[in-house]
SEGUMI-692129 format. One record per residue (C-alpha): x, y, z. Coordinates in steps of 0.02 Angstrom, whole numbers, plus 50000, padded with zeros to 5 digits. Example, Ala and Ser with C-alpha at 12.3 -4.5 7.8 and 13.67 -1.06 7.14 Angstrom:
BEGIN
506154977550390/506844994750357/
! end
This chain:
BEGIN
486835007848859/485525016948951/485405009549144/483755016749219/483105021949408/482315006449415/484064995349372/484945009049510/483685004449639/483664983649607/485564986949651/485504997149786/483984985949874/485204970749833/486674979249902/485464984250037/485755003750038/484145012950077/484105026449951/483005039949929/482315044849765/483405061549734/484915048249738/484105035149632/483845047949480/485595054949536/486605039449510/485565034549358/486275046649281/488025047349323/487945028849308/487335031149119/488645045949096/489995032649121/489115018449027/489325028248862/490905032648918/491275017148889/490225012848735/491375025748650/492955020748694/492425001648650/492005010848459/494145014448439/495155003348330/496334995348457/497074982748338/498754991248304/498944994648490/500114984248597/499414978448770/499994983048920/499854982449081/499995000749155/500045016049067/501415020549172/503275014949149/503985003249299/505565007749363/505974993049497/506715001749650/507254985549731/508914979549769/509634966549682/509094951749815/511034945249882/511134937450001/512524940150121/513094935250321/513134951050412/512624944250595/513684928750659/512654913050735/513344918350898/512664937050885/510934931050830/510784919050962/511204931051112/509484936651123/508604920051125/507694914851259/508424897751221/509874889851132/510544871251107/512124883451018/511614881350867/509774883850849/508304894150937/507324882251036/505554883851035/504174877351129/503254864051059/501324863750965/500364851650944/
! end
């Protein structure tokens, strides 16, 4: 797929960028570099190939989510502003 100067700058007016003509021809061609890029790779036979999502192997480093009582009710309470004993109190919103 060719893209030409004039496709570059009907982008970059609709994207608003004021770009001069060095640029235009520039990205025209780096643009069109990539667009064959891709042409080729769509040419390979991807049949036989498994999908994936990342060609990089996930190793989770998460924990194992446990949950567990480390604090007491008590402890966590202490540093509210205010407590019926039980619960935080909060003001209320309307």
């Amino acid at each position: 797929m060719k893209i030409s100067p004039e496709e570059v700058a009907k982008v970059a007016r609709l994207a608003r960028l004021d770009l001069s003509l060095e640029k235009i021809s520039q990205y025209a061609g780096q643009l069109d570099g990539i667009l064959a890029y891709m042409d080729k790779l769509g040419e390979l036979d991807t049949s036989a190939v498994e999908p994936m999502y990342t060609p990089v192997d996930q190793v989770s480093v998460m924990r194992d989510d446990v949950s567990r009582k480390e604090f007491s009710r008590e402890d966590i309470l202490k540093n509210a502003p205010e407590t019926d004993g039980s619960f935080f109190i909060v003001p209320r919103i309307v």
